[in-house]
N, C-alpha and C positions, 0 to 999 in steps of 0.2 A: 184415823183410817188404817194406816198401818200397824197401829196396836191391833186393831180389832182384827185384819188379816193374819195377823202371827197366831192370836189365841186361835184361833180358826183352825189354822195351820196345825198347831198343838192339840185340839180337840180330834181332828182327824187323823193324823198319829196315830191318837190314845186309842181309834175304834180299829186300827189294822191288830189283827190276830198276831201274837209273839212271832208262832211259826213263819210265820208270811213275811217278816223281816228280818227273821237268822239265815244265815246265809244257807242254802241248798244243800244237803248231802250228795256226795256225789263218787263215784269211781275214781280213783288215782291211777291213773295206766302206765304201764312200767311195759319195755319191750326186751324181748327176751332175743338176745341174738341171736340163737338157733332157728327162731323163726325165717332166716334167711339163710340156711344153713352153712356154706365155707365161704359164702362172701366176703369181700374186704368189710374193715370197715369202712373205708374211705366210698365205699356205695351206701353201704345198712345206716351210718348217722344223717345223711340227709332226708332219710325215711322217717325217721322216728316221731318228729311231732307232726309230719303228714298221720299220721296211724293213733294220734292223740294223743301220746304218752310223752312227757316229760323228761324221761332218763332210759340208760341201758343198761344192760345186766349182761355178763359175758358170759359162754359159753365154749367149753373147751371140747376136741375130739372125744365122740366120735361124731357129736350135734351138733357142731361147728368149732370154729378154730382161732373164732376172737380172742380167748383167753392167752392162746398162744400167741397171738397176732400182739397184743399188750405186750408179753415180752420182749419180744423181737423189737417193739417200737420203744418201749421206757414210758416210764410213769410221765417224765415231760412233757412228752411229743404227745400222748394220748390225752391227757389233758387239756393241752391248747386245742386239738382235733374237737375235744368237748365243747372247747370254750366259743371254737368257732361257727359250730351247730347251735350255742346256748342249752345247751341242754346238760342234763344231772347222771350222776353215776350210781347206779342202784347196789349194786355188786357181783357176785358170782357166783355159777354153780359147781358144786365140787364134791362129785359123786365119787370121783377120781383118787380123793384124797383122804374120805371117810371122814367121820365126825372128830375124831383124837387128834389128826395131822394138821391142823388148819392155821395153826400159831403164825407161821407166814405169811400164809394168804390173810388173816385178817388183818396182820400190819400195812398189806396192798391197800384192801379194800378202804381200811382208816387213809392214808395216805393223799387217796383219790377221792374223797367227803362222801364214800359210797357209807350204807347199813348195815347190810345184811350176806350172809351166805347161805345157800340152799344145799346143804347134804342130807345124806340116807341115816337111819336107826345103825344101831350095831347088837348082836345077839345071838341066841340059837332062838327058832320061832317054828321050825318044824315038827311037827308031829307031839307034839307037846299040850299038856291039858290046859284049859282056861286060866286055871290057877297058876303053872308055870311060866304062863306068858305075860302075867301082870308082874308075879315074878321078878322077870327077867327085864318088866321093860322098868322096871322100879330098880333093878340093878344098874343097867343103862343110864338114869336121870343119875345116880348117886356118880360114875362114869366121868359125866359130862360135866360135873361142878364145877371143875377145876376151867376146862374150856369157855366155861360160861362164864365162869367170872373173868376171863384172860379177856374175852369177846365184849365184853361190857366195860371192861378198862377202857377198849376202846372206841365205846360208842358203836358195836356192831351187835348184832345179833343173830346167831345160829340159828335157820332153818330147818328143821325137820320134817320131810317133805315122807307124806305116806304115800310107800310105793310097792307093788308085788314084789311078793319075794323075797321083803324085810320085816324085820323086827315088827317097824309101824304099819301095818298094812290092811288094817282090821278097824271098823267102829271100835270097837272098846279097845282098842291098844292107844288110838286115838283119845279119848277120853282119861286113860290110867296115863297114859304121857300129859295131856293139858294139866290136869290136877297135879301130877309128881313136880315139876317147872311152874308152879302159878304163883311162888314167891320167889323165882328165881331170875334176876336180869341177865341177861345176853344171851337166854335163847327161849327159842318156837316153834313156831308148829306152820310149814307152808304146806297149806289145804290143796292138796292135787284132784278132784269131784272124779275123774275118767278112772283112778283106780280105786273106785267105792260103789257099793251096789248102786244104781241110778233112781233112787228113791229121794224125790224133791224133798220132802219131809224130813227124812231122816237125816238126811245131808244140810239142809238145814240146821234139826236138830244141831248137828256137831258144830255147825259156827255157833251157835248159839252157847254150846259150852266150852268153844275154846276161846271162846271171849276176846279179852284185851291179847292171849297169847297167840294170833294169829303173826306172824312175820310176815308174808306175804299169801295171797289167794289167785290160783290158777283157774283162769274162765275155759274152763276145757274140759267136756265130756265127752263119754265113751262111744260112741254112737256105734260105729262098724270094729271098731279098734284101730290097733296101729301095729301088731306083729307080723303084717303078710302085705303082700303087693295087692292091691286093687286097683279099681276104677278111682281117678281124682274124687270125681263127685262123691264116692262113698268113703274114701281117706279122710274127706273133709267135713263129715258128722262130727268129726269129734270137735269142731268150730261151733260157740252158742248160733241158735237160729236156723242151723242145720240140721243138726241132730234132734229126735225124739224130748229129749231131758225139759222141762220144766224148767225156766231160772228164775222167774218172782219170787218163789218158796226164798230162794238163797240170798238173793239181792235183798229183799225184805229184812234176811237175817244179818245179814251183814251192816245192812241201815240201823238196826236196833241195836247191834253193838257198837256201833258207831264207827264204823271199822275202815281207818283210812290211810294203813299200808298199803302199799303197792298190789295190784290184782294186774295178770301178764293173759292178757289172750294168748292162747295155747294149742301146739297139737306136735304131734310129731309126724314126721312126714315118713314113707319108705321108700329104697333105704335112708337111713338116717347119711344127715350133711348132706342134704340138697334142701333148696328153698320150699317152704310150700308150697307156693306154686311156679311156675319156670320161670319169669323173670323176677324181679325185687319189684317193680312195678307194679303188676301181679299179685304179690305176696302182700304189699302195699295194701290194694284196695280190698282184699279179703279179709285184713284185720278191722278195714275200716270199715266194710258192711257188720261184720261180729261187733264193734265198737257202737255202730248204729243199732244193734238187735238191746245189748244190754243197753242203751242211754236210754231208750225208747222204754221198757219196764222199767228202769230207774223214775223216770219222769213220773211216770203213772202210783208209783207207790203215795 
């Protein structure tokens, strides 16, 4: 009788579809301190896995002041702070320091078992033809060897985060950087959607071709902007499930590439360094209804 339950057992296995027993795709949430803007940490880490994510990533003036808040404390004391939350350290943004200067920062970031850092392009991008701007961002990838291979010694990976006003700031700068780095370890490309036309498709399209070299993906589009004071309610379009934007097309895309670096619910608040919303509490459950809008299209894919 027990033989004949086990075969059974085994026949029924055999008829469950593969899918149905690989484990779920799913979002990896990473919390970006500036989401709280000049707060301590000693408030912003007991939020973090309230808000689903895993680990923190720091942020220095003028988006907040953890980065700085880390020095003033030491690599020790920020650590055991880590250890006492259970939680992981993603690493930092360093718009501050530019793509060349980072050699430091990524000994921090190794240090703390963080991955990655999120800095800007470097170039001339204005006013320049098509041609000059592949160019240039083809100059830029040859630029960044050196960095990348320092970053990859130690287990980190440079961010390249497209932003107005730079080098990467364009679909096809986008595209001419993935392809220039796609045999290069220790750096990437972190997908920012709010400074890219708001075209589900196409924005797709680009995870689609920046493939395995995504370093990290920001859940944050354009809705009202973020360069002028408004109403909260229209500041916080740029939060998914507020704003206009489409996220299946993305989520979809990111599922097909199997893509399971870090993704930071996202927005900037004005002015910059203040929370998203007025208290951390606040700020708290606004990531975690955005956290509810993608898990919910994530489910459904």
């Amino acid at each position: 009788m027990k033989r004949r339950r086990f075969l059974q057992s085994l026949t029924a296995l055999a008829a469950v579809p593969a899918h149905a027993v690989a484990t779920a795709w799913k979002l990896n949430y990473m919390l970006a301190s500036s989401m709280y803007g000049s707060l301590p940490l000693a408030e912003i880490l007991p939020e973090v896995k309230k808000g689903g994510a895993t680990g923190i990533e720091l942020w220095p003036k003028k988006h907040g002041t953890q980065r700085e808040e880390l020095d003033a404390l030491g690599l020790e004391k920020f650590s055991a702070m880590l250890k006492q939350h259970e939680l992981g350290f993603g690493g930092s943004t360093r718009y501050d320091l530019g793509p060349f200067k980072l050699a430091e920062e990524i000994n921090v970031v190794k240090q703390l078992g963080g991955s990655f850092i999120v800095t800007g392009g470097a170039g001339e991008w204005k006013n320049i033809t098509p041609a000059q701007l592949k160019a240039n961002v083809k100059d830029f990838v040859e630029k960044m060897k050196p960095h990348a291979a320092h970053a990859a010694e130690k287990g980190v990976t440079v961010g390249i985060e497209n932003h107005v006003n730079n080098l990467i700031d364009s679909p096809d700068s986008l595209r001419w950087l993935s392809d220039g780095i796609r045999n290069m370890p220790g750096i990437g490309i972190a997908l920012a959607p709010y400074h890219l036309p708001q075209d589900s498709q196409l924005l797709a399209d680009l995870i689609q071709h920046i493939d395995q070299k995504m370093t990290l993906f920001y859940a944050w589009e354009h809705g009202k902007g973020c360069m002028k004071a408004m109403p909260k309610e229209d500041e916080l379009q740029q939060m998914p499930g507020r704003g206009p934007l489409d996220w299946k097309p993305l989520l979809s895309a990111l599922k097909a590439v199997n893509f399971t670096g870090p993704t930071e619910i996202f927005m900037h608040p004005t002015p910059r360094g203040i929370p998203i919303m007025p208290t951390a509490v606040e700020s708290t459950a606004e990531i975690i209804r955005a956290k509810n809008h993608l898990d919910a299209i994530v489910a459904s894919l």
